[in-house]
LOZA-519315 format. One record per atom (N, C-alpha, C): atom name; residue number from 1; x, y, z. Coordinates in nm, 3 decimals. Example, Ala and Ser with C-alpha at 12.3 -4.5 7.8 and 13.67 -1.06 7.14 Angstrom:
# LOZA-519315
R   atom    nr        px        py        pz
R      N     1     1.319    -0.569     0.780
R     CA     1     1.230    -0.450     0.780
R      C     1     1.320    -0.330     0.780
R      N     2     1.285    -0.225     0.708
R     CA     2     1.367    -0.106     0.714
R      C     2     1.290     0.003     0.787
***
This chain:
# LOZA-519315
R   atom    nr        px        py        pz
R      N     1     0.083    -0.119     0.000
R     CA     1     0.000     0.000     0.000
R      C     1     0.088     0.125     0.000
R      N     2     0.043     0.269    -0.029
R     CA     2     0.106     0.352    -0.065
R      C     2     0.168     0.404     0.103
R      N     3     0.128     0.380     0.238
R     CA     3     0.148     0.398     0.340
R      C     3     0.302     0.326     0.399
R      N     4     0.296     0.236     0.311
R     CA     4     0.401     0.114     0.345
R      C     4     0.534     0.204     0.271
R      N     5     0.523     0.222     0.177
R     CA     5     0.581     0.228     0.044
R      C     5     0.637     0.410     0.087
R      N     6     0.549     0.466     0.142
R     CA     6     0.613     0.643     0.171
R      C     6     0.686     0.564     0.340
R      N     7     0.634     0.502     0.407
R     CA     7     0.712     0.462     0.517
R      C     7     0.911     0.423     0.485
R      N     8     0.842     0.292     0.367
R     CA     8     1.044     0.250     0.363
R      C     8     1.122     0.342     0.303
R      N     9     1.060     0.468     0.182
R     CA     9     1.144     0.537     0.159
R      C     9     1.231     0.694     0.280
R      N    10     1.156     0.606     0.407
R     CA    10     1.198     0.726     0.492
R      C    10     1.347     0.615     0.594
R      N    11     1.329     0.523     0.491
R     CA    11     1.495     0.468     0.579
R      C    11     1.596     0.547     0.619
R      N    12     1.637     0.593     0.504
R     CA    12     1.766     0.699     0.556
R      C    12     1.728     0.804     0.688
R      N    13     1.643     0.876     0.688
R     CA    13     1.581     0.964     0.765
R      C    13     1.564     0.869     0.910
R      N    14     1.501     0.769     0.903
R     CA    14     1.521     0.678     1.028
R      C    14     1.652     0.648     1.126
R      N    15     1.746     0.624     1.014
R     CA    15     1.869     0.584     1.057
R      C    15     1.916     0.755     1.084
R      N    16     1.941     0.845     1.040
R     CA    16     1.952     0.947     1.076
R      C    16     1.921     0.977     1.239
R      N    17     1.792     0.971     1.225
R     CA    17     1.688     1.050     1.375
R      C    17     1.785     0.936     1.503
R      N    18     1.787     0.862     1.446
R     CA    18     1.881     0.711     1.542
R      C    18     1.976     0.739     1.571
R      N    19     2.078     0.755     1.491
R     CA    19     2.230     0.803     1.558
R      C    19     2.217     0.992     1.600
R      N    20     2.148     1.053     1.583
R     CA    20     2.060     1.165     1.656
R      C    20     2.068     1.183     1.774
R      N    21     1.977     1.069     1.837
R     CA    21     1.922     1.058     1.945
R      C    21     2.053     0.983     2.030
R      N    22     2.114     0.852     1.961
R     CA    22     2.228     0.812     2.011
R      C    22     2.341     0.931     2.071
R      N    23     2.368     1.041     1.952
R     CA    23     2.449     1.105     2.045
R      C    23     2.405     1.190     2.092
R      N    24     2.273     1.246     2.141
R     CA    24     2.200     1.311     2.266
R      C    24     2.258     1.262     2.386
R      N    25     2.240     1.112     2.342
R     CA    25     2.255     1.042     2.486
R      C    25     2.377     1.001     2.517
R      N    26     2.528     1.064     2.430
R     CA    26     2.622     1.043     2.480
R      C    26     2.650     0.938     2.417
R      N    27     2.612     0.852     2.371
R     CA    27     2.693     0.703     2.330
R      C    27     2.806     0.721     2.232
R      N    28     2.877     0.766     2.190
R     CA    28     2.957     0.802     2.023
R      C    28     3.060     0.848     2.169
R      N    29     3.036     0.901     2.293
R     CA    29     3.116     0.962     2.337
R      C    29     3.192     0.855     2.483
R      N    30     3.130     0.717     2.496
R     CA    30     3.155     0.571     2.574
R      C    30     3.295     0.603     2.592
R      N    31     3.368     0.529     2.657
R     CA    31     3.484     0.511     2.648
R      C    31     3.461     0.311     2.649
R      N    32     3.367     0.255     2.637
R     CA    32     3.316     0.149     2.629
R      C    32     3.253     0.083     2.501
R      N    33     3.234    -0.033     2.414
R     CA    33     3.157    -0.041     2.333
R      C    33     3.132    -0.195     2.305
R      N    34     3.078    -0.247     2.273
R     CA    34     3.033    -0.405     2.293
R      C    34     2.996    -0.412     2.152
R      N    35     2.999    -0.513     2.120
R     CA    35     2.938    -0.572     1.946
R      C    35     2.938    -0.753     1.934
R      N    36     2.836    -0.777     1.871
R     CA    36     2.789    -0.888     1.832
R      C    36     2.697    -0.886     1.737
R      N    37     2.662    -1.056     1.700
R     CA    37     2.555    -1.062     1.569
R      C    37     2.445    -1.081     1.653
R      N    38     2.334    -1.074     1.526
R     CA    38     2.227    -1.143     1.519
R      C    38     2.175    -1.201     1.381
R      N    39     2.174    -1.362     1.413
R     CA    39     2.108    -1.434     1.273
R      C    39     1.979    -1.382     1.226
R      N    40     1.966    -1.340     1.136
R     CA    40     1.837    -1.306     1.085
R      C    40     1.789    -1.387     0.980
R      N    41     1.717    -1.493     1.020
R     CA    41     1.714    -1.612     0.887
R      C    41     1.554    -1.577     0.779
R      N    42     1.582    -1.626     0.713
R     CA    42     1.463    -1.611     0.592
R      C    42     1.377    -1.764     0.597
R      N    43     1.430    -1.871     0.619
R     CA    43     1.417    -1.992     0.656
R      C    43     1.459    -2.106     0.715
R      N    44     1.474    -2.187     0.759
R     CA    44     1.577    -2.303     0.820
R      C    44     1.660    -2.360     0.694
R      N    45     1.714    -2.429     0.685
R     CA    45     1.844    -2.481     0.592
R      C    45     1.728    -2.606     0.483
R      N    46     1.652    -2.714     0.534
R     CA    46     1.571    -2.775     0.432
R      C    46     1.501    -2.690     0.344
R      N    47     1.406    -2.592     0.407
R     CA    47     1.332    -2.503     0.313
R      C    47     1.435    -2.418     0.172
R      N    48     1.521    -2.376     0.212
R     CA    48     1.607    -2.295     0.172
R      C    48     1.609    -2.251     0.029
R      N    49     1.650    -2.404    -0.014
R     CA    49     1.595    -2.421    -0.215
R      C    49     1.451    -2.391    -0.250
R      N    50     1.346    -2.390    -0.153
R     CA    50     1.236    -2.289    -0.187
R      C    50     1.186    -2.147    -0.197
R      N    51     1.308    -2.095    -0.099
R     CA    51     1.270    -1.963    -0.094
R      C    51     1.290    -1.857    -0.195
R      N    52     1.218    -1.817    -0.249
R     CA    52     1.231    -1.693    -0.332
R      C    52     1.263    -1.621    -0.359
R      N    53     1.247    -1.515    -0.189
R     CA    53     1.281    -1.386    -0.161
R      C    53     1.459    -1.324    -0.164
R      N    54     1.473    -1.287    -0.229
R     CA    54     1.612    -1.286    -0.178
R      C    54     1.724    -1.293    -0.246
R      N    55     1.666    -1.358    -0.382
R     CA    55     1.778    -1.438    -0.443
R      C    55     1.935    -1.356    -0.465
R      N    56     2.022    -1.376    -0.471
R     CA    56     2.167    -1.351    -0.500
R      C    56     2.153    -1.221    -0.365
R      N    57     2.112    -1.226    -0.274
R     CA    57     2.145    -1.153    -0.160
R      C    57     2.158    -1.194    -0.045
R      N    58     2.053    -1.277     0.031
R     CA    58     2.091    -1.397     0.108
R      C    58     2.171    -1.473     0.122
R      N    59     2.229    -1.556     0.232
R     CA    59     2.295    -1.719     0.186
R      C    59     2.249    -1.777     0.336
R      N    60     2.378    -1.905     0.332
R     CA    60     2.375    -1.988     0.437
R      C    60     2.471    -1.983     0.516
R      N    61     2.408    -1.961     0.665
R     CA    61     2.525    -1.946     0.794
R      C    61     2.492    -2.014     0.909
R      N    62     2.567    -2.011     0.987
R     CA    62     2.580    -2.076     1.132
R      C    62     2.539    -2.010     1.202
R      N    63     2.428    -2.045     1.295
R     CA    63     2.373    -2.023     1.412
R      C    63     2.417    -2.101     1.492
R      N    64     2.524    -2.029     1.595
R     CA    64     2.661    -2.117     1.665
R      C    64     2.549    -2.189     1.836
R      N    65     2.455    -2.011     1.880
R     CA    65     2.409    -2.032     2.015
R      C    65     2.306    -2.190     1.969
R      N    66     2.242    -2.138     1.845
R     CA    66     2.125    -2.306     1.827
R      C    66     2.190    -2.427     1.741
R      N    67     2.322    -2.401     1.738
R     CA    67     2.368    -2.534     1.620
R      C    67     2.289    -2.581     1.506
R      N    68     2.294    -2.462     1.423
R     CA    68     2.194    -2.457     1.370
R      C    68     2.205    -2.371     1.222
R      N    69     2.247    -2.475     1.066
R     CA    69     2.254    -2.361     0.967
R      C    69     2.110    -2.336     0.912
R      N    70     2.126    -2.197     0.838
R     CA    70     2.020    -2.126     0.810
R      C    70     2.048    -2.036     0.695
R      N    71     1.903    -1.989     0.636
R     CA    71     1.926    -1.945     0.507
R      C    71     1.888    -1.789     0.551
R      N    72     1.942    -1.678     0.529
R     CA    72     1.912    -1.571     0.515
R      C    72     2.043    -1.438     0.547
R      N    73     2.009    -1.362     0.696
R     CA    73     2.101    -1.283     0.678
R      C    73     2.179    -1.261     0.830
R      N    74     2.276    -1.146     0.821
R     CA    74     2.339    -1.113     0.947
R      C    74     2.344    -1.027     1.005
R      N    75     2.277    -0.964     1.135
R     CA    75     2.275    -0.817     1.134
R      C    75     2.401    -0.808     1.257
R      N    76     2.507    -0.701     1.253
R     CA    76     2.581    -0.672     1.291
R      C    76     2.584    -0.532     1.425
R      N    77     2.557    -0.575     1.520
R     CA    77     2.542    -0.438     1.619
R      C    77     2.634    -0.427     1.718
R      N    78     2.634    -0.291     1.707
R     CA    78     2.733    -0.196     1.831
R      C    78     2.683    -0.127     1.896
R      N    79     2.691    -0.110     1.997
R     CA    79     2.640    -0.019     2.111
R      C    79     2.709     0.026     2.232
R      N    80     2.657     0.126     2.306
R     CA    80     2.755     0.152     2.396
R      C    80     2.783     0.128     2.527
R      N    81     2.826     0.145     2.645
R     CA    81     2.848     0.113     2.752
R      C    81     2.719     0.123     2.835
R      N    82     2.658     0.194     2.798
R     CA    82     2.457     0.215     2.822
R      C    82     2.375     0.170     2.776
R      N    83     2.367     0.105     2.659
R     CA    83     2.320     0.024     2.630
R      C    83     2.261     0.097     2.481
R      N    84     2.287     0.171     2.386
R     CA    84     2.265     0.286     2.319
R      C    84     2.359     0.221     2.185
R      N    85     2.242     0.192     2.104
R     CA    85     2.280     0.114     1.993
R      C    85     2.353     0.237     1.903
R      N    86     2.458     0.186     1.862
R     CA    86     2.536     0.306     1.793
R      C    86     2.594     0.296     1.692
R      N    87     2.585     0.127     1.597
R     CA    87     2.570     0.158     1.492
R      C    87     2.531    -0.010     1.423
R      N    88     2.525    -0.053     1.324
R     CA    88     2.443    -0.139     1.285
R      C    88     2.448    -0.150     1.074
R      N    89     2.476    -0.292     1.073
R     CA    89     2.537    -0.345     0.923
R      C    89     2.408    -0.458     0.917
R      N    90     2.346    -0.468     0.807
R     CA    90     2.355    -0.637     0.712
R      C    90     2.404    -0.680     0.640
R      N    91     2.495    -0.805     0.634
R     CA    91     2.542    -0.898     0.542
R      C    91     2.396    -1.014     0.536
R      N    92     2.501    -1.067     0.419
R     CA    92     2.454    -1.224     0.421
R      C    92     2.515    -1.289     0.529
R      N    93     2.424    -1.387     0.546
R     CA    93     2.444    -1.459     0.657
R      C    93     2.599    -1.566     0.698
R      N    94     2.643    -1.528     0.577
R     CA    94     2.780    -1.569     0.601
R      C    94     2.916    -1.474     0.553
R      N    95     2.809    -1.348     0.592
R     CA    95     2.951    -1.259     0.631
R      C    95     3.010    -1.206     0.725
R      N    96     3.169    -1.189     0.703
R     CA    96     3.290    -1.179     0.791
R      C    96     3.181    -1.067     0.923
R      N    97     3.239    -1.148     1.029
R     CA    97     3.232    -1.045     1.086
R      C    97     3.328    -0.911     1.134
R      N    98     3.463    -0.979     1.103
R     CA    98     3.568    -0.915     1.087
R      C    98     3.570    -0.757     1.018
R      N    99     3.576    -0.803     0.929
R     CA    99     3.562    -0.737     0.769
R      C    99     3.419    -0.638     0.815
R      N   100     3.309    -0.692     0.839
R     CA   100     3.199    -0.608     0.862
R      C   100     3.200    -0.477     0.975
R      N   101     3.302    -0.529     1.137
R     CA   101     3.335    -0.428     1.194
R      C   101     3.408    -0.321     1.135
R      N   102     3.524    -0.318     1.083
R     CA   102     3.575    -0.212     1.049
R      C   102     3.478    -0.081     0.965
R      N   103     3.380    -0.109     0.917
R     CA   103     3.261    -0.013     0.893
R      C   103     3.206     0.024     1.000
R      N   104     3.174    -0.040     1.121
R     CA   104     3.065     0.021     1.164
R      C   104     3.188     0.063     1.325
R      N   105     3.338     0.124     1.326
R     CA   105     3.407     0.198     1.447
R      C   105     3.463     0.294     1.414
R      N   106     3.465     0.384     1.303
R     CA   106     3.489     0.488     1.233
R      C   106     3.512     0.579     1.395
R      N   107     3.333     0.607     1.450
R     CA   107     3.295     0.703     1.482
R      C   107     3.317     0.697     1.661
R      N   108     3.381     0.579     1.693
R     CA   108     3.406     0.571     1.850
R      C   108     3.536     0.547     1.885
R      N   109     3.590     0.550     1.965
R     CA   109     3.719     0.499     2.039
R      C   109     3.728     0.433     2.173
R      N   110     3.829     0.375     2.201
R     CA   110     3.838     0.302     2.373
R      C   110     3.804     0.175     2.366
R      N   111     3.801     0.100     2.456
R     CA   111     3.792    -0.069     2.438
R      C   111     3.646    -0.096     2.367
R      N   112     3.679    -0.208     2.288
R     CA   112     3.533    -0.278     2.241
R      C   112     3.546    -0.442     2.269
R      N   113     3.452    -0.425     2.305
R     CA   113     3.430    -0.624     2.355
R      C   113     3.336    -0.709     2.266
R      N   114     3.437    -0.771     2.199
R     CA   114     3.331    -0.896     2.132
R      C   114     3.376    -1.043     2.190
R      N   115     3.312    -1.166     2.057
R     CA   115     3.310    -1.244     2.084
R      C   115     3.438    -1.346     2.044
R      N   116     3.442    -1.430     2.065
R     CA   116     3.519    -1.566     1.959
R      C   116     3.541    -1.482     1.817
R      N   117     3.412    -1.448     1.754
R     CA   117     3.403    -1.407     1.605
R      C   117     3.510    -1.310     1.589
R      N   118     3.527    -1.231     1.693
R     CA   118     3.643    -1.106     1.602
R      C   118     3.775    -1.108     1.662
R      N   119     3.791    -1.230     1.690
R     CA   119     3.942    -1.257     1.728
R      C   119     4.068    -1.274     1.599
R      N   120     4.116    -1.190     1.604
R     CA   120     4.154    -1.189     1.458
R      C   120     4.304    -1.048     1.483
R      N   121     4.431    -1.158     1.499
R     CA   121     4.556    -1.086     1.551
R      C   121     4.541    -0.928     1.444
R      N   122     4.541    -0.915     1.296
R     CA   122     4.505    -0.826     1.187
R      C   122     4.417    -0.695     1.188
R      N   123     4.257    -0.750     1.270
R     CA   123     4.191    -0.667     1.272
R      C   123     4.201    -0.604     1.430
R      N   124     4.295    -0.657     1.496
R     CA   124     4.308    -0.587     1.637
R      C   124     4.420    -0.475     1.634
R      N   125     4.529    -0.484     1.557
R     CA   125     4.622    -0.432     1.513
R      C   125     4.560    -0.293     1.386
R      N   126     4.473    -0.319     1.384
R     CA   126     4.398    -0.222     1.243
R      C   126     4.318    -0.086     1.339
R      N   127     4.260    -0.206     1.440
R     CA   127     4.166    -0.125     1.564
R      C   127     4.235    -0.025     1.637
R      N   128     4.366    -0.127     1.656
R     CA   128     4.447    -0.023     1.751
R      C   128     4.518     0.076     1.662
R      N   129     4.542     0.074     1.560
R     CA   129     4.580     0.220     1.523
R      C   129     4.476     0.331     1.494
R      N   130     4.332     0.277     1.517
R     CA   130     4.262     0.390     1.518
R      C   130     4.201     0.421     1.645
R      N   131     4.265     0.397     1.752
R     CA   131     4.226     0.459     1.900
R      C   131     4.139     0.337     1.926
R      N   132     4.134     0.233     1.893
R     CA   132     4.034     0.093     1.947
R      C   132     4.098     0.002     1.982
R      N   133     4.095    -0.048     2.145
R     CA   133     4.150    -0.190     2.199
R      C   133     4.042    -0.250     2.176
R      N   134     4.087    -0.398     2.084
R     CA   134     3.928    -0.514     2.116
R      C   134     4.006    -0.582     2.206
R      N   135     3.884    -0.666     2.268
R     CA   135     3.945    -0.738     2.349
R      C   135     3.827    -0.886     2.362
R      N   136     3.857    -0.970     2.345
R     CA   136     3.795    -1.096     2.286
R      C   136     3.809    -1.209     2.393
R      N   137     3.708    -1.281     2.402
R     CA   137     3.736    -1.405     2.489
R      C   137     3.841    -1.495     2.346
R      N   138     3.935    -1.549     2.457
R     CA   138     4.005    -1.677     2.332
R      C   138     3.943    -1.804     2.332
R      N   139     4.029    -1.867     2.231
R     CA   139     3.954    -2.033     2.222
R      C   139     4.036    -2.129     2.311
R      N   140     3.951    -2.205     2.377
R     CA   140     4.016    -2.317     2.492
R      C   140     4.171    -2.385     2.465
R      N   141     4.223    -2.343     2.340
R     CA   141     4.377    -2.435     2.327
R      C   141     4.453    -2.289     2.331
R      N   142     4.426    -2.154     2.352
R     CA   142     4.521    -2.049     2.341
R      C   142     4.547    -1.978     2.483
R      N   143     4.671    -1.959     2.490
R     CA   143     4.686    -1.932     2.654
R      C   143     4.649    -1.789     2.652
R      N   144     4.591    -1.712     2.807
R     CA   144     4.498    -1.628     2.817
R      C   144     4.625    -1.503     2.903
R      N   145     4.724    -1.440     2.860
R     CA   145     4.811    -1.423     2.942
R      C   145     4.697    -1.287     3.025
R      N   146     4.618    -1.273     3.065
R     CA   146     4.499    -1.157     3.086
R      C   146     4.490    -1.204     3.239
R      N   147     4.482    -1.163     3.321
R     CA   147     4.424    -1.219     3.458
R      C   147     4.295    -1.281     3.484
R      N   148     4.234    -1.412     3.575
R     CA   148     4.132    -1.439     3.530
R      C   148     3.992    -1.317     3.562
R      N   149     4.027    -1.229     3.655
R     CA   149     3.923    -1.085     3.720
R      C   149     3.932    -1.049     3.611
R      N   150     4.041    -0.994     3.525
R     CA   150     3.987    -0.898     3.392
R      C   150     3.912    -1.001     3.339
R      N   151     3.928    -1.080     3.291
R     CA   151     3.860    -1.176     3.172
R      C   151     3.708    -1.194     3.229
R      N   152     3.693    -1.284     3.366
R     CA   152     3.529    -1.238     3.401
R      C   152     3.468    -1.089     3.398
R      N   153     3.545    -1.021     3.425
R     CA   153     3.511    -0.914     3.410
R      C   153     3.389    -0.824     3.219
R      N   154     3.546    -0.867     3.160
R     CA   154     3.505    -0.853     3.013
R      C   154     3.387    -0.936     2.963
R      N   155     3.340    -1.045     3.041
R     CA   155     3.240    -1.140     2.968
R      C   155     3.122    -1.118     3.068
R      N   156     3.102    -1.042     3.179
R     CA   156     3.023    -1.012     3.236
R      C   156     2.943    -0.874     3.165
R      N   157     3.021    -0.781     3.148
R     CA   157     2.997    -0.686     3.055
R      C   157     2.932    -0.690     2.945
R      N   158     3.014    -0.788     2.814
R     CA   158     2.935    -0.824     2.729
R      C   158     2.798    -0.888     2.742
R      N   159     2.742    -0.902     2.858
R     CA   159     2.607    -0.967     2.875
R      C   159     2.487    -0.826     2.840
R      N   160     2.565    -0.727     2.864
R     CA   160     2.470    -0.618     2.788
R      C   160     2.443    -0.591     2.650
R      N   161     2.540    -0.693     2.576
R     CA   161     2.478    -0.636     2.443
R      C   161     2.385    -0.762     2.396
R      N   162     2.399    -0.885     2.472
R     CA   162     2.301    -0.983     2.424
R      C   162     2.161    -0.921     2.500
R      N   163     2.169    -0.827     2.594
R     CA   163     2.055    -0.770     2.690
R      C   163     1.983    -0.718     2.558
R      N   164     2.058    -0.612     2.499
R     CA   164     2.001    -0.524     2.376
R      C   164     1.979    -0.663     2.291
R      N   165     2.002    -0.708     2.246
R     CA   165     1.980    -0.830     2.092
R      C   165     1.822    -0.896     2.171
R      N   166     1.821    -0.922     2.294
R     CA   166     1.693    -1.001     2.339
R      C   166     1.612    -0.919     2.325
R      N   167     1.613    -0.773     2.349
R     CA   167     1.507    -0.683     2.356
R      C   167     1.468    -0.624     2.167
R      N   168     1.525    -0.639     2.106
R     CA   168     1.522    -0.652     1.987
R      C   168     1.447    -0.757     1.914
R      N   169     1.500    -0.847     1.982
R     CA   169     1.407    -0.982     1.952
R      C   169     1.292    -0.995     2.024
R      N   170     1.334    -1.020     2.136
R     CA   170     1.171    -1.034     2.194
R      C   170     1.067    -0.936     2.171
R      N   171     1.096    -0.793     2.188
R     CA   171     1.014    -0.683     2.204
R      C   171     1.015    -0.655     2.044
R      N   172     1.065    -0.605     1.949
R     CA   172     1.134    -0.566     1.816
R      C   172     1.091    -0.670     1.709
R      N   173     1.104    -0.804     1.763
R     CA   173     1.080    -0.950     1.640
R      C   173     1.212    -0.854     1.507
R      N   174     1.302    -0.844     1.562
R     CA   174     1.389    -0.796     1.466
R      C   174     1.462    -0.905     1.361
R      N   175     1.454    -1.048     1.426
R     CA   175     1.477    -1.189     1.352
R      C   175     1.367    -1.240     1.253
R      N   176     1.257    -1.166     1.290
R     CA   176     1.163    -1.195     1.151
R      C   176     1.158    -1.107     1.067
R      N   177     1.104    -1.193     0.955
R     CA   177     1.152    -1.116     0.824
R      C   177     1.031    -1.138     0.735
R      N   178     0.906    -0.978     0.732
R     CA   178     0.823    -1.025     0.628
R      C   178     0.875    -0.958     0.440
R      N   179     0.960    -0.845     0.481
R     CA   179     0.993    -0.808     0.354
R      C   179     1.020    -0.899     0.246
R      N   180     1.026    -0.822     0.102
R     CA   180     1.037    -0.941    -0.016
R      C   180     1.197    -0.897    -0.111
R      N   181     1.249    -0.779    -0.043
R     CA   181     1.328    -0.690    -0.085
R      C   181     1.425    -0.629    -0.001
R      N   182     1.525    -0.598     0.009
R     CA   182     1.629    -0.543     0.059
R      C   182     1.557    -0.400     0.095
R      N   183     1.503    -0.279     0.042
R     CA   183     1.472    -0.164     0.043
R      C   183     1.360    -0.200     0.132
R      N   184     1.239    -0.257     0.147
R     CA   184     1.155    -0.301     0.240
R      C   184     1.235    -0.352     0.394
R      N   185     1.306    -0.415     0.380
R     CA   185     1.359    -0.509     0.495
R      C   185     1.479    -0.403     0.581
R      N   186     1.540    -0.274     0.481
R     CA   186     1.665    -0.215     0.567
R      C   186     1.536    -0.100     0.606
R      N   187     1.411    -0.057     0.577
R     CA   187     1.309     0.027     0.647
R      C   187     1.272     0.001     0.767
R      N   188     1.248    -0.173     0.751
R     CA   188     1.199    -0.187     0.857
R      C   188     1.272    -0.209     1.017
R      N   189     1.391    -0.324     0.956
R     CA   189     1.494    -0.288     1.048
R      C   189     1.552    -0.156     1.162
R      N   190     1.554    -0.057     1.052
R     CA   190     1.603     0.085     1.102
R      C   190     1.496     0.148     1.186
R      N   191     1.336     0.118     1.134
R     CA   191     1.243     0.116     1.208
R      C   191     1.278     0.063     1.358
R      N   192     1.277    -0.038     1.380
R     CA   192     1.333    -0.086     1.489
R      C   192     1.452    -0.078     1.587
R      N   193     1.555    -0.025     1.504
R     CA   193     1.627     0.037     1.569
R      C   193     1.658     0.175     1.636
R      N   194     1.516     0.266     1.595
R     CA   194     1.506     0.381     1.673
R      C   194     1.382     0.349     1.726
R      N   195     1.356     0.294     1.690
R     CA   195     1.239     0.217     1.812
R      C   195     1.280     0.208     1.964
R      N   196     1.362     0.123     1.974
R     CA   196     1.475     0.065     2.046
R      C   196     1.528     0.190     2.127
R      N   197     1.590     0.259     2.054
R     CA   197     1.651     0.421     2.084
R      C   197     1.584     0.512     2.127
R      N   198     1.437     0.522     2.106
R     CA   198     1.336     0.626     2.097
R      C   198     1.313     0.556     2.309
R      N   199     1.322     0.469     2.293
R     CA   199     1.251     0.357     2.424
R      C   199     1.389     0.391     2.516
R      N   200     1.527     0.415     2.509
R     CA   200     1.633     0.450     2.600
R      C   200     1.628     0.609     2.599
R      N   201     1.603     0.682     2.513
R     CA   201     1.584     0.804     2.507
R      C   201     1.452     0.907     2.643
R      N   202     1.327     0.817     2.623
R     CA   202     1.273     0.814     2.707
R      C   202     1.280     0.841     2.867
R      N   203     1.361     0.667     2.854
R     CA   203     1.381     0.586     2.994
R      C   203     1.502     0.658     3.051
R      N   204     1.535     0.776     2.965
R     CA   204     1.716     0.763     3.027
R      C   204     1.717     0.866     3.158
R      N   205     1.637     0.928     3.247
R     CA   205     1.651     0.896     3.374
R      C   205     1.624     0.844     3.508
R      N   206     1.612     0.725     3.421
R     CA   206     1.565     0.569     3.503
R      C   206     1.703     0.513     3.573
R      N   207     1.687     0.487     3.707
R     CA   207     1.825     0.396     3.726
R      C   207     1.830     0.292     3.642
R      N   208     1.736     0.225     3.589
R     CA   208     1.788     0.127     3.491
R      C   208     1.735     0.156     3.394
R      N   209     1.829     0.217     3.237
R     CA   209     1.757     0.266     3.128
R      C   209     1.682     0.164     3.029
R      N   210     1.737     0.063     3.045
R     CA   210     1.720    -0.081     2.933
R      C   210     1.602    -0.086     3.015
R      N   211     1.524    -0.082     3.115
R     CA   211     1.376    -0.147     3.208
R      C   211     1.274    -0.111     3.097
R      N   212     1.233    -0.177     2.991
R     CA   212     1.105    -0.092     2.932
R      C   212     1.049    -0.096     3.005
R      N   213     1.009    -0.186     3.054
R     CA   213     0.873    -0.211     3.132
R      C   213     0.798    -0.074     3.189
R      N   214     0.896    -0.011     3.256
R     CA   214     0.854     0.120     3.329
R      C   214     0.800     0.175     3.261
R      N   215     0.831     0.233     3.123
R     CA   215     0.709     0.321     3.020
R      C   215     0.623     0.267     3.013
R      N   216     0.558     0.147     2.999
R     CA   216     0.459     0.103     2.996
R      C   216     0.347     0.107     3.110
R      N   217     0.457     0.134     3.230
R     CA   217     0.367     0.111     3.358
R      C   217     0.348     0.262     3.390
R      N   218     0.429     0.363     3.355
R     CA   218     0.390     0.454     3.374
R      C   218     0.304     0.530     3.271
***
């Protein structure tokens, strides 16, 4: 409908009002920053050769938390020490995540915490010459020369950005996918991501800004 259709062409303008509001609230200015995926599938891996939507833009990737491959895409998020989503990529579902960060830290500096995925001696060395320490859990055969307090430390932390990915999902359904098109699907997304923003913007002098609940109750 023509409602739908004046809606997705206001993507850019969405994503705009989003990093807006992000640095209202200080996030661009963290000395903190967290990043991880989210699978965004189009279908499970049998269906896959049926699906339509998508073609030569989609593929097939690993869903590591459900052991689990899948056909569709990858959304890539950063946010800040508050929980203040601050910036945000789609690949196909089997792209680098490596490769995909270096787009989206242009605009921050100071430690960033990911996962397994961006352990990568190259892109830490790339980070650090632009004012970015990552700092990564390692894999069980690599020695951790880090103390074990920093290291719980760092993986306690990162539990805030899977905080943001659940509230995305649960609240957002940001993993479903009714679009038929890339230009439909990055509207709606971005939709959701100042959604998201519009909801910390709000809440932000709440002792706990991530609580939706409270707008609702109030």
């Amino acid at each position: 409908c023509a409602f739908v259709r004046q809606s997705a062409n206001l993507w850019q303008y969405k994503e705009r009002v989003q990093q807006h509001l992000a640095r209202r609230l200080g996030a661009f200015d963290d000395s903190v920053h967290l990043v991880d995926g989210i699978p965004i599938a189009l279908c499970g891996f049998a269906r896959a050769p049926r699906c339509r939507s998508f073609k030569g833009e989609a593929a097939y990737g690993y869903y590591a938390a459900k052991q689990q491959t899948y056909y569709g895409f990858h959304g890539h998020l950063l946010i800040s020490a508050t929980g203040v989503i601050t910036g945000f990529s789609l690949t196909p579902a089997n792209g680098s995540e490596r490769e995909t960060l270096a787009g989206l830290v242009p605009a921050i500096g100071g430690l960033l915490i990911g996962d397994k995925g961006y352990l990568c001696a190259a892109l830490e060395q790339e980070l650090q010459a632009n004012g970015i320490r990552l700092e990564t859990a390692l894999r069980s055969n690599m020695h951790d020369p880090r103390s074990p307090a920093f290291v719980k430390l760092l993986m306690r932390t990162r539990r805030l950005v899977e905080t943001v990915i659940g509230q995305l999902v649960e609240r957002f359904s940001i993993e479903k996918v009714w679009a038929r098109d890339l230009w439909h699907l990055t509207s709606r997304l971005n939709r959701q991501l100042l959604a998201h923003t519009v909801c910390r913007w709000l809440n932000r002098h709440s002792l706990d800004p991530l609580q939706f609940e409270q707008l609702l109750a109030s």
